[in-house]
C-alpha positions in Angstrom: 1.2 -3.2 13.8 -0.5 -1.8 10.4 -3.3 0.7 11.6 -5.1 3.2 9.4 -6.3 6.3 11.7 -8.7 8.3 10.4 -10.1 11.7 12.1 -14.0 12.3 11.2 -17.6 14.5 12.4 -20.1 11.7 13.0 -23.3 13.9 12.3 -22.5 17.0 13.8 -21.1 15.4 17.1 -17.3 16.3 18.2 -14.5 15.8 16.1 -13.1 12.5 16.9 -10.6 9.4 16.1 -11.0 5.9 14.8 -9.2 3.0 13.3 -10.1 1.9 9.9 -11.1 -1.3 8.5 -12.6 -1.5 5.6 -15.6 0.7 5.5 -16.4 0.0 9.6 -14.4 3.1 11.3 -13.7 2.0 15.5 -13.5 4.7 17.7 -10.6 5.4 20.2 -10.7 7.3 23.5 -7.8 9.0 24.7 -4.6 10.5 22.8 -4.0 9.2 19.0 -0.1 10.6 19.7 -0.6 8.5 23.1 -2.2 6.5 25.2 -5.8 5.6 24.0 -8.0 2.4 23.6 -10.7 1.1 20.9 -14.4 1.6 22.0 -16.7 -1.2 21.5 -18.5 1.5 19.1 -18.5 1.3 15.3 -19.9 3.5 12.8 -19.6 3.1 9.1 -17.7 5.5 6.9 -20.3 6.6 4.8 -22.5 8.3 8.1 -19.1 10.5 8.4 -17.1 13.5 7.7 -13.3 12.3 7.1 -11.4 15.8 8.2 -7.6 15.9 7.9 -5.9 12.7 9.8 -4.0 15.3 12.1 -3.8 19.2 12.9 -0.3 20.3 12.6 1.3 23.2 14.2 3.3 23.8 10.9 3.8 21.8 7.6 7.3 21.8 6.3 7.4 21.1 2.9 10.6 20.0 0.7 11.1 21.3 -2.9 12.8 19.6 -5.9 13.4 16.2 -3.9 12.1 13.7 -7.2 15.1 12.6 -9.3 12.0 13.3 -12.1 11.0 16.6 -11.0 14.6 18.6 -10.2 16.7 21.6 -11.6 20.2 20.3 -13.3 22.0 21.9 -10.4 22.4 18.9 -7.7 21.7 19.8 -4.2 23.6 19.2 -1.2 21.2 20.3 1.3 17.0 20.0 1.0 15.3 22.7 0.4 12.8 24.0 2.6 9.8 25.9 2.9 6.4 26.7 5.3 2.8 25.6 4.8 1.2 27.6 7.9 -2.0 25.4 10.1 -4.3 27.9 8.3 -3.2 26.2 5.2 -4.8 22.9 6.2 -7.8 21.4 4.0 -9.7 17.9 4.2 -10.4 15.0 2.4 -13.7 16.4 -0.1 -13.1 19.8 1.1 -13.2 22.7 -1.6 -10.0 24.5 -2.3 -10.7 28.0 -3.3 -9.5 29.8 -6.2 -7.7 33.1 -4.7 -8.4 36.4 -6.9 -4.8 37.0 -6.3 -3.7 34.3 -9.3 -4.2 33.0 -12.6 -2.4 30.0 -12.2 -3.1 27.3 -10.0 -1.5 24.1 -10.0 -1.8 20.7 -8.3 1.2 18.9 -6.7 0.7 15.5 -5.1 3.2 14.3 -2.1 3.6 12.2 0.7 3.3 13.5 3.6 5.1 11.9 7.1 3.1 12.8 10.5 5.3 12.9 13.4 4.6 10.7 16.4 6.6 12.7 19.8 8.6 15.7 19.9 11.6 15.9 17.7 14.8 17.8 18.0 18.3 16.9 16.6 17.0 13.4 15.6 19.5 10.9 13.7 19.0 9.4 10.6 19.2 6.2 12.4 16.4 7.0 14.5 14.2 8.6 12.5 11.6 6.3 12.3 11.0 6.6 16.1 9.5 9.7 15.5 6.8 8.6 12.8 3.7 8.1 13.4 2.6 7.3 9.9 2.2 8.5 6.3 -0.7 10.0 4.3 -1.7 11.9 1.2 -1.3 15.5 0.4 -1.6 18.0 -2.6 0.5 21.2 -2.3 -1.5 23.4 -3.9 0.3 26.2 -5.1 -0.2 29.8 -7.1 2.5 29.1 -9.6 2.6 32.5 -11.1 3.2 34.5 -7.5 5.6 32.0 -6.9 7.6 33.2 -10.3 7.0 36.6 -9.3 7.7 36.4 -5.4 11.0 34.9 -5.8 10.5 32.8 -2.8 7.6 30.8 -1.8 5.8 32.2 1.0 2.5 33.6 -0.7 1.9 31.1 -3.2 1.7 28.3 -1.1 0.4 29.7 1.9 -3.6 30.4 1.1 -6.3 28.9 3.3 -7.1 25.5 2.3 -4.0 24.9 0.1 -2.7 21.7 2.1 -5.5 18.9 1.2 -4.4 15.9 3.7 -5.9 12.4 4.1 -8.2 10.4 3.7 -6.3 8.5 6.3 -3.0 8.1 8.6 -1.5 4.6 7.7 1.2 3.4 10.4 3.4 0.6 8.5 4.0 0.8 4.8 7.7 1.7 2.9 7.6 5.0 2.8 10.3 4.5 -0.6 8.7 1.7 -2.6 5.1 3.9 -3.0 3.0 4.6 -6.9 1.9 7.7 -6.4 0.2 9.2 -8.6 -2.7 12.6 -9.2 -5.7 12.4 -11.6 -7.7 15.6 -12.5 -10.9 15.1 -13.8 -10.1 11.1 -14.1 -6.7 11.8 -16.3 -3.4 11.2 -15.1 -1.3 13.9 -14.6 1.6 12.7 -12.6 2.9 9.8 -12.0 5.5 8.3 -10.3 6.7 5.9 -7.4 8.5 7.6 -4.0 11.7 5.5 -4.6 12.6 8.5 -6.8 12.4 10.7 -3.8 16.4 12.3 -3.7 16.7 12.6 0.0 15.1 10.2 1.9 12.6 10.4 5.0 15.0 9.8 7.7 17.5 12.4 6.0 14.4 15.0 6.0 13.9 14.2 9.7 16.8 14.6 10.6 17.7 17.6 8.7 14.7 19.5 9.3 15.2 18.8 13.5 18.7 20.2 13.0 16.4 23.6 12.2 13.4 23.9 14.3 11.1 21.4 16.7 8.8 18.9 15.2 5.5 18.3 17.7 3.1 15.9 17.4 1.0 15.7 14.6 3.3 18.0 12.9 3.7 17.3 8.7 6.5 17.0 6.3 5.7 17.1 2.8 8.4 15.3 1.0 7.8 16.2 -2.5 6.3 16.3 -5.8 6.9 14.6 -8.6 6.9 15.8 -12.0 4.0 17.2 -14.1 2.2 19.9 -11.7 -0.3 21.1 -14.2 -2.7 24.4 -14.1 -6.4 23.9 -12.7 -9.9 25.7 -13.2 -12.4 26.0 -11.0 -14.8 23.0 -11.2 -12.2 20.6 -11.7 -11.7 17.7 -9.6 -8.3 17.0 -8.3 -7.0 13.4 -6.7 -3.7 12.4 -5.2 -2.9 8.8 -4.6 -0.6 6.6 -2.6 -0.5 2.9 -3.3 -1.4 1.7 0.4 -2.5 5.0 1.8 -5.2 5.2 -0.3 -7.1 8.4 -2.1 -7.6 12.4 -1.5 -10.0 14.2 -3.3 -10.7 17.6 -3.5 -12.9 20.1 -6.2 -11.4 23.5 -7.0 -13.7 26.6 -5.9 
């Protein structure tokens, strides 16, 4: 069944879940990754605070996988890399300009949640273990990353994974627009059938490596055109289906 989950503040009150529809957001008691039920409540989504539609224990993020957006070697293997939970930013939340770089740029992905524990999944099961799909912008210090050699520090600041606005349950993952806007102009543009490997190749690759836990992230990639940004602009990713994420630079 199609759901969009969405995690929001209602006003200063706890953090808690809802479904989605249209602008009318129904509470759920209980475990999003579980059991729950829909309250008879509803509040509307302008009286809330849409935070990130999970809190993952790590982000694992998969470079060069866009057939437009790729070195001229081709690649056997993903490759992989580490957003920490520290990393983790929200729908209309500020990302801050670290002193550390002169070069920020945007990169909008998909991002898969994960539903239950996963370890040495198949390709052919893969999809058991997803518990939806949402927006995210790997925000990344391009010229550390150049002078790093690897990827650690330039990816890793606080607030430099924007995720949301929402968790949708039951779209194709491979037939996707996606696309990022800063300040209302398109700056990349493309559709996730390009992605090189596939989600259940990423799944079951990455829980060959380590243990995916609930609520856990993987950030399948980034099309072409990452572009610098400034402070003051405003940056947007979105999915066709999944809907929009903004955020303003600090």
């Amino acid at each position: 069944m199609q759901l969009k989950f969405v995690r929001f503040n209602n006003k200063g009150r706890s953090t808690a879940w809802g479904i989605l529809n249209g602008s009318i957001i129904n509470p759920i008691e209980g475990n999003v990754f579980g059991d729950y039920r829909v309250s008879g409540e509803s509040v509307s989504l302008n009286d809330v605070t849409l935070l990130a539609p999970c809190v993952p224990s790590k982000a694992v993020c998969i470079g060069k996988n866009y057939n437009d957006h790729k070195s001229e070697t081709e690649m056997d293997e993903p490759i992989l890399f580490l957003k920490p939970p520290t990393s983790l930013n929200h729908p209309n939340g500020i990302v801050e300009y670290p002193v550390m770089t002169s070069d920020l740029q945007f990169e909008a992905e998909l991002a898969v949640v994960i539903k239950k524990t996963a370890k040495y999944v198949s390709e052919e099961n893969a999809y058991e273990y997803i518990m939806g799909y949402t927006c995210a912008n790997d925000i990344t210090a391009r010229d550390l990353q150049r002078k790093d050699g690897q990827w650690t520090r330039s990816k890793s600041f606080d607030g430099f994974m924007p995720i949301g606005p929402c968790l949708e349950t039951d779209i194709d993952p491979h037939r996707l627009d996606i696309k990022l806007y800063l300040n209302d102009e398109v700056r990349q543009s493309s559709n996730t059938c390009n992605l090189i490997f596939k989600i259940p190749r990423l799944i079951a690759f990455v829980s060959q490596v380590m243990t995916l836990y609930p609520g856990d992230v993987i950030l399948t990639g980034s099309p072409s055109g990452p572009r610098p940004m400034k402070a003051g602009d405003r940056v947007v990713v979105e999915i066709e289906g999944i809907g929009r994420l903004e955020n303003q630079i600090g």
